[in-house]
C-alpha positions as CSV (number, residue, x, y, z in Angstrom):
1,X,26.5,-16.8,-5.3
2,X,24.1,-18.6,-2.9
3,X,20.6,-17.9,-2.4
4,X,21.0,-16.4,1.0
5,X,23.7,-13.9,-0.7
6,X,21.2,-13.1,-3.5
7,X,18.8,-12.5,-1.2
8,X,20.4,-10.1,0.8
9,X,22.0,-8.0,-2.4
10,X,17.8,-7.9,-3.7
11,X,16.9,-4.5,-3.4
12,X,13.3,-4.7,-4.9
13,X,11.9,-7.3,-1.6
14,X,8.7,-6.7,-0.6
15,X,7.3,-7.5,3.1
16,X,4.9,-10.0,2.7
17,X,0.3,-8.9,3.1
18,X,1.1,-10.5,6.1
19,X,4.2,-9.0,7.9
20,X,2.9,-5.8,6.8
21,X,-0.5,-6.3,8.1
22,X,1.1,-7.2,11.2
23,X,3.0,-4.0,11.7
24,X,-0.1,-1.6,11.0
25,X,-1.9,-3.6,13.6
26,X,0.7,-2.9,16.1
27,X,1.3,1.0,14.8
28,X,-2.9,1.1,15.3
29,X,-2.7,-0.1,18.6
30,X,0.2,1.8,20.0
31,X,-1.6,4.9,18.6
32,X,-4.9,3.9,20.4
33,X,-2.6,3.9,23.5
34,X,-1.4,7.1,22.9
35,X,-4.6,8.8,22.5
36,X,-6.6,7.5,25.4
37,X,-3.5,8.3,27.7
38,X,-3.8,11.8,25.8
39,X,-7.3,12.5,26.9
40,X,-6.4,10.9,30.7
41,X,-3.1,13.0,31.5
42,X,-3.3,16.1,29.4
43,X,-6.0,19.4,29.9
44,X,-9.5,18.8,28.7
45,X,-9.1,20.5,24.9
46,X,-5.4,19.3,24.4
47,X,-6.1,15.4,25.0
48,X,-9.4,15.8,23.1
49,X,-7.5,17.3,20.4
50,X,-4.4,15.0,20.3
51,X,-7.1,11.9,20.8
52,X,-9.2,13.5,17.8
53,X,-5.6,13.5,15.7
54,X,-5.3,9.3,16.8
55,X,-8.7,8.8,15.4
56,X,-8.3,10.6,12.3
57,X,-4.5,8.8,11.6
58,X,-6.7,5.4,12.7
59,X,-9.2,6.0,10.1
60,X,-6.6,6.4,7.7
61,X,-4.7,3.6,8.0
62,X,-7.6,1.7,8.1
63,X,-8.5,2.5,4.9
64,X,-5.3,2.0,3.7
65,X,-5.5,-1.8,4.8
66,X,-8.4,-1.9,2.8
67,X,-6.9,-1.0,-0.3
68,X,-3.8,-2.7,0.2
69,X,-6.3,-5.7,0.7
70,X,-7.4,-5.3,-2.9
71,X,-4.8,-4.4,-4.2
72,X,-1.2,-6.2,-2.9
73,X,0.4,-9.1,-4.6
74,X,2.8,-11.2,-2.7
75,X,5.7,-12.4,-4.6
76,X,6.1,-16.0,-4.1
């Protein structure tokens, strides 16, 4: 079996700090999108709730960055 096969059948890969980085970057900004649109379109208490929720999902995945920071080995 070649390496690309083996690769492939390897259930236990991991995205590398980087790549995952990468994709909580983009999921923070799309939800800062979301929440400034939400307190632009929708009535006053809705967007500032829905832009409150964006915030608090925000501060949560920062935190998680932190710790995956500290904590994440990339296999190599």
């Amino acid at each position: 079996m070649d390496k690309k096969a083996s690769q492939l059948l390897n259930l236990s890969y991991m995205a590398t700090k980087k790549q995952l980085f990468t994709a909580l970057w983009i999921i923070i900004a799309i939800i800062a999108v979301a929440s400034i649109v939400s307190l632009v379109v929708l009535p006053k208490w809705k967007g500032i709730f829905l832009a409150s929720g964006g915030g608090f999902l925000i501060a949560n995945i920062f935190i998680s960055m932190f710790f995956i920071q500290n904590n994440y080995r990339d296999n190599k």
